[in-house]
Chimera marker file (.cmm) of the C-alpha trace (Angstrom):
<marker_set name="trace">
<marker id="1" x="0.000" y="0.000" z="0.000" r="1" g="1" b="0" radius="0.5"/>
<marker id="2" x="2.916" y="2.292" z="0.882" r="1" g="1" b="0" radius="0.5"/>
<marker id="3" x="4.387" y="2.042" z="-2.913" r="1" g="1" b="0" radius="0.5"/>
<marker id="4" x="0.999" y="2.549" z="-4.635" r="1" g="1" b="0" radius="0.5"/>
<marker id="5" x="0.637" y="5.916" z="-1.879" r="1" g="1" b="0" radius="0.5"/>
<marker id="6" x="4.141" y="7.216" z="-2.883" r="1" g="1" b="0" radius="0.5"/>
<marker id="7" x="3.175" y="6.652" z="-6.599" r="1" g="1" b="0" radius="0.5"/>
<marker id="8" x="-0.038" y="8.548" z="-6.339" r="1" g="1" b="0" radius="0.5"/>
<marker id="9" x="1.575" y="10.652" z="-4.493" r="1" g="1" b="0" radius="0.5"/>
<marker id="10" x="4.082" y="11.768" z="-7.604" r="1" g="1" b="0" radius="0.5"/>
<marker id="11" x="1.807" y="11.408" z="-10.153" r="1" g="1" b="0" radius="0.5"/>
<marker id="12" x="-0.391" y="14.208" z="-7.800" r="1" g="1" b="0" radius="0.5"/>
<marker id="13" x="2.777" y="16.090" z="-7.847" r="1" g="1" b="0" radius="0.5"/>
<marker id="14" x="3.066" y="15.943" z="-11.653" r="1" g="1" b="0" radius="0.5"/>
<marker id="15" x="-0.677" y="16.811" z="-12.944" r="1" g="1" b="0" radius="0.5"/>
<marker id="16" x="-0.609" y="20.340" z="-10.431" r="1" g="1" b="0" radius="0.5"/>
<marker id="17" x="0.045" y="22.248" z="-13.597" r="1" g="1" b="0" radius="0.5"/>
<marker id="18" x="-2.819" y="24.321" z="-14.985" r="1" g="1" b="0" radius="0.5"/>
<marker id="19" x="-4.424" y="22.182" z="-17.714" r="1" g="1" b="0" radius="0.5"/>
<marker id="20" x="-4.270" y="18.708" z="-15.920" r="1" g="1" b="0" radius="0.5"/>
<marker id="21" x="-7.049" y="19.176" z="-13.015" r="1" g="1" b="0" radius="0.5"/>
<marker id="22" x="-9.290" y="16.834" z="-14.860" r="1" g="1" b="0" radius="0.5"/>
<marker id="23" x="-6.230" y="13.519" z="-14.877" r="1" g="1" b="0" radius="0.5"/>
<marker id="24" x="-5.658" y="15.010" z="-11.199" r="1" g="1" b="0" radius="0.5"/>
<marker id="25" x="-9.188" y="14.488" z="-9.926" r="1" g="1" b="0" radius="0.5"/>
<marker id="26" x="-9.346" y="11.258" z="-11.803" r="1" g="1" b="0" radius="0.5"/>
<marker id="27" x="-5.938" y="10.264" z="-9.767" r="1" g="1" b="0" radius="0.5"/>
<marker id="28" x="-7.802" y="11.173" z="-6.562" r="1" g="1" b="0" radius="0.5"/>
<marker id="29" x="-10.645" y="8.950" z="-7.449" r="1" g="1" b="0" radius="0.5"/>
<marker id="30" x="-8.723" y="5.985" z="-8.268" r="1" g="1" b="0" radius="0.5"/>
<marker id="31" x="-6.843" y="6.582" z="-5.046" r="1" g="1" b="0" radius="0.5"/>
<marker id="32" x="-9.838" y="6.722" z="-3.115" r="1" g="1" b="0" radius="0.5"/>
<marker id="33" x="-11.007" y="3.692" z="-5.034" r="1" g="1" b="0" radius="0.5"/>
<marker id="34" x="-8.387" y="1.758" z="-4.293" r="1" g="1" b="0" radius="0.5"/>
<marker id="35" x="-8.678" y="2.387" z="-0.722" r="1" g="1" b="0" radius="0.5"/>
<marker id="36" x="-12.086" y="1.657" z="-0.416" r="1" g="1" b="0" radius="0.5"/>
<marker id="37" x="-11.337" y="-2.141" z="-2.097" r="1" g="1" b="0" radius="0.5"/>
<marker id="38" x="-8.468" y="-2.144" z="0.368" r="1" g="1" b="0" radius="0.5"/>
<marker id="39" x="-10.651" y="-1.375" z="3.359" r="1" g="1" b="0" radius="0.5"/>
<marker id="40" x="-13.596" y="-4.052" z="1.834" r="1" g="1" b="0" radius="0.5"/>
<marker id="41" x="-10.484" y="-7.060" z="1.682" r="1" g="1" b="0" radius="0.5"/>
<marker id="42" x="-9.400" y="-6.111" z="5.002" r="1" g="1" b="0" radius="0.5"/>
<marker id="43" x="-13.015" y="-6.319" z="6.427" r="1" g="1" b="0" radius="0.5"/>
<marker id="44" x="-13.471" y="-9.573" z="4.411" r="1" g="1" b="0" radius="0.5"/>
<marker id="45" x="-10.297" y="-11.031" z="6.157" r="1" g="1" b="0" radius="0.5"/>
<marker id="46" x="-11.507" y="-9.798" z="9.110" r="1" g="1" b="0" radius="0.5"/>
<marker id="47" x="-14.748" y="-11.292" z="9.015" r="1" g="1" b="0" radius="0.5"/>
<marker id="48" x="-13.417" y="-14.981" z="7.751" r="1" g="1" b="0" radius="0.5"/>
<marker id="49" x="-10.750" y="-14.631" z="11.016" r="1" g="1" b="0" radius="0.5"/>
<marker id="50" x="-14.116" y="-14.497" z="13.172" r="1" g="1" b="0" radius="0.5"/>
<marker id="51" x="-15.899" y="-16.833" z="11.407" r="1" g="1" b="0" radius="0.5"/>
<marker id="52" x="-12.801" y="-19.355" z="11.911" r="1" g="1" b="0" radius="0.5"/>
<marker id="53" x="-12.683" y="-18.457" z="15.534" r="1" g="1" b="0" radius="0.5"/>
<marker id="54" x="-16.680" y="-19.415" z="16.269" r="1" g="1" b="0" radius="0.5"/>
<marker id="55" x="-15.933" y="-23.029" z="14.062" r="1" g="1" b="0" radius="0.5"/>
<marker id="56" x="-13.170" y="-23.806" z="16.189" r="1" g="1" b="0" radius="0.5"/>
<marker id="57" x="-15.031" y="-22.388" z="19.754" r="1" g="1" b="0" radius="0.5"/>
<marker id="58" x="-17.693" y="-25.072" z="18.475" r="1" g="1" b="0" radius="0.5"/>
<marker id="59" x="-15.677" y="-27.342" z="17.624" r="1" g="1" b="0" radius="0.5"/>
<marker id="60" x="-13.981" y="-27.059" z="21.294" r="1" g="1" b="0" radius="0.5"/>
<marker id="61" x="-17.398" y="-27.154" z="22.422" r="1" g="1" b="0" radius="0.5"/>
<marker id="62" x="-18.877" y="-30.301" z="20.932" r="1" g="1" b="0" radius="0.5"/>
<marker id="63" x="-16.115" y="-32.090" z="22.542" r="1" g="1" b="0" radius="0.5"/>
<link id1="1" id2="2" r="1" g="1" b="0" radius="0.2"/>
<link id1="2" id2="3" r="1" g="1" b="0" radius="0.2"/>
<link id1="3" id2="4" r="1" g="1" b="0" radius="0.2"/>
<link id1="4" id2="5" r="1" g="1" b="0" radius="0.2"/>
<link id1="5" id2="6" r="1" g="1" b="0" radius="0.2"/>
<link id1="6" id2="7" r="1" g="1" b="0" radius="0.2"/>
<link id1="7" id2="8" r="1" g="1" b="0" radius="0.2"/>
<link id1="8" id2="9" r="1" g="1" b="0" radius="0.2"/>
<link id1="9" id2="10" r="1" g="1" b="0" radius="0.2"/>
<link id1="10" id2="11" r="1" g="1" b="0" radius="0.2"/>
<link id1="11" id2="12" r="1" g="1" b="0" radius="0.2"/>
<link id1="12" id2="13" r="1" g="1" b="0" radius="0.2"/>
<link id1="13" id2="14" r="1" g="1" b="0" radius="0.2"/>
<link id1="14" id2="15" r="1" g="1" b="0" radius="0.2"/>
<link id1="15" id2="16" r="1" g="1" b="0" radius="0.2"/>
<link id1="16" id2="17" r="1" g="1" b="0" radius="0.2"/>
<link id1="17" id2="18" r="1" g="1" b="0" radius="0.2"/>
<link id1="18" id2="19" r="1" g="1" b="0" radius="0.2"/>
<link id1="19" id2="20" r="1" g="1" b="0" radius="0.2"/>
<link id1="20" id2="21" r="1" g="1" b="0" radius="0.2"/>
<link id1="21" id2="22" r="1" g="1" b="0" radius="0.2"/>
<link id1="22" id2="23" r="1" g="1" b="0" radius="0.2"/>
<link id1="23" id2="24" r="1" g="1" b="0" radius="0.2"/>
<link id1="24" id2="25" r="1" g="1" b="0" radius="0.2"/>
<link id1="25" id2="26" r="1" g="1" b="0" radius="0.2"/>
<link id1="26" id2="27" r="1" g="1" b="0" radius="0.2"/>
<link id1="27" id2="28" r="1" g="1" b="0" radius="0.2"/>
<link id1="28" id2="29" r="1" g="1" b="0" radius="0.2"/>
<link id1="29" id2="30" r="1" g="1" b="0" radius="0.2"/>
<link id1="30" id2="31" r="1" g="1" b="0" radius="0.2"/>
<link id1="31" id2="32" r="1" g="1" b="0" radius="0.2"/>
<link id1="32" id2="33" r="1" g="1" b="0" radius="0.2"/>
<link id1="33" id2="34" r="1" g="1" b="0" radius="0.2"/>
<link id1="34" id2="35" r="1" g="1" b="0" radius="0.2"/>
<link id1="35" id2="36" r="1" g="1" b="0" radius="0.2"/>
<link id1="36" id2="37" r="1" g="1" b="0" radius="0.2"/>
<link id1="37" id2="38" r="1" g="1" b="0" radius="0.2"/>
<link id1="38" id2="39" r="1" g="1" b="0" radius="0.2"/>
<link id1="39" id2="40" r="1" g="1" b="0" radius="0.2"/>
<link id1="40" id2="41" r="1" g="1" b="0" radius="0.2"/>
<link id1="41" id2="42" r="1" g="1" b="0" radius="0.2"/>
<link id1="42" id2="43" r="1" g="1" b="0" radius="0.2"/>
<link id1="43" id2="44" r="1" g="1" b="0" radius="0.2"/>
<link id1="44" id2="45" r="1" g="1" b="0" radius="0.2"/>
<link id1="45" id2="46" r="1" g="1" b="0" radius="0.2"/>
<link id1="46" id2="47" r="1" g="1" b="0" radius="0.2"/>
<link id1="47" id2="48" r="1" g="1" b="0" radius="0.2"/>
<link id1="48" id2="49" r="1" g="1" b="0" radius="0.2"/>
<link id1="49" id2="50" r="1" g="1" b="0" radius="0.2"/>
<link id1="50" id2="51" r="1" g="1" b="0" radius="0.2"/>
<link id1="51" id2="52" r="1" g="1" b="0" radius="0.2"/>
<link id1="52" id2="53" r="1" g="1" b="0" radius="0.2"/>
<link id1="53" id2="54" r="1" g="1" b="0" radius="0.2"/>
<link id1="54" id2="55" r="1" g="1" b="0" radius="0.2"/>
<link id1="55" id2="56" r="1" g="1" b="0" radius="0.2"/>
<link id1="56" id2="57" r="1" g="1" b="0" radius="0.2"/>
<link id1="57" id2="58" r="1" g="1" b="0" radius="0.2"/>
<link id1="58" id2="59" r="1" g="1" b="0" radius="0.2"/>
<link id1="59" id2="60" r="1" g="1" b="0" radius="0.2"/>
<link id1="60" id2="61" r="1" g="1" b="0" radius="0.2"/>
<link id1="61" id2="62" r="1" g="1" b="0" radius="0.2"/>
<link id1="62" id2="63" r="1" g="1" b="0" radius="0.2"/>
</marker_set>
């Protein structure tokens, strides 16, 4: 996540010149966007972690 930050980051840096607002708000969406599926996969694994935890507490349970 760092590398893609550091890339948006510079490409940012590049499209500040008058002319390029449009390729720099479409850089800010995609970096958003990518976020956002970060933060969804990161839920996901968090939710799958749980859902491991309550098969094994049956598991211990049933025994």
């Amino acid at each position: 996540m760092c590398r893609f930050k550091r890339g948006v980051s510079i490409l940012l840096a590049i499209l500040r010149h008058p002319g390029h607002r449009k390729l720099e708000a479409y850089a800010t969406f995609r970096k958003l966007e990518a976020y956002a599926t970060f933060r969804k996969l990161e839920a996901y694994a968090t939710f799958r972690k749980l859902e491991a935890y309550a098969t094994a507490a049956r598991t211990l349970n049933s025994i």
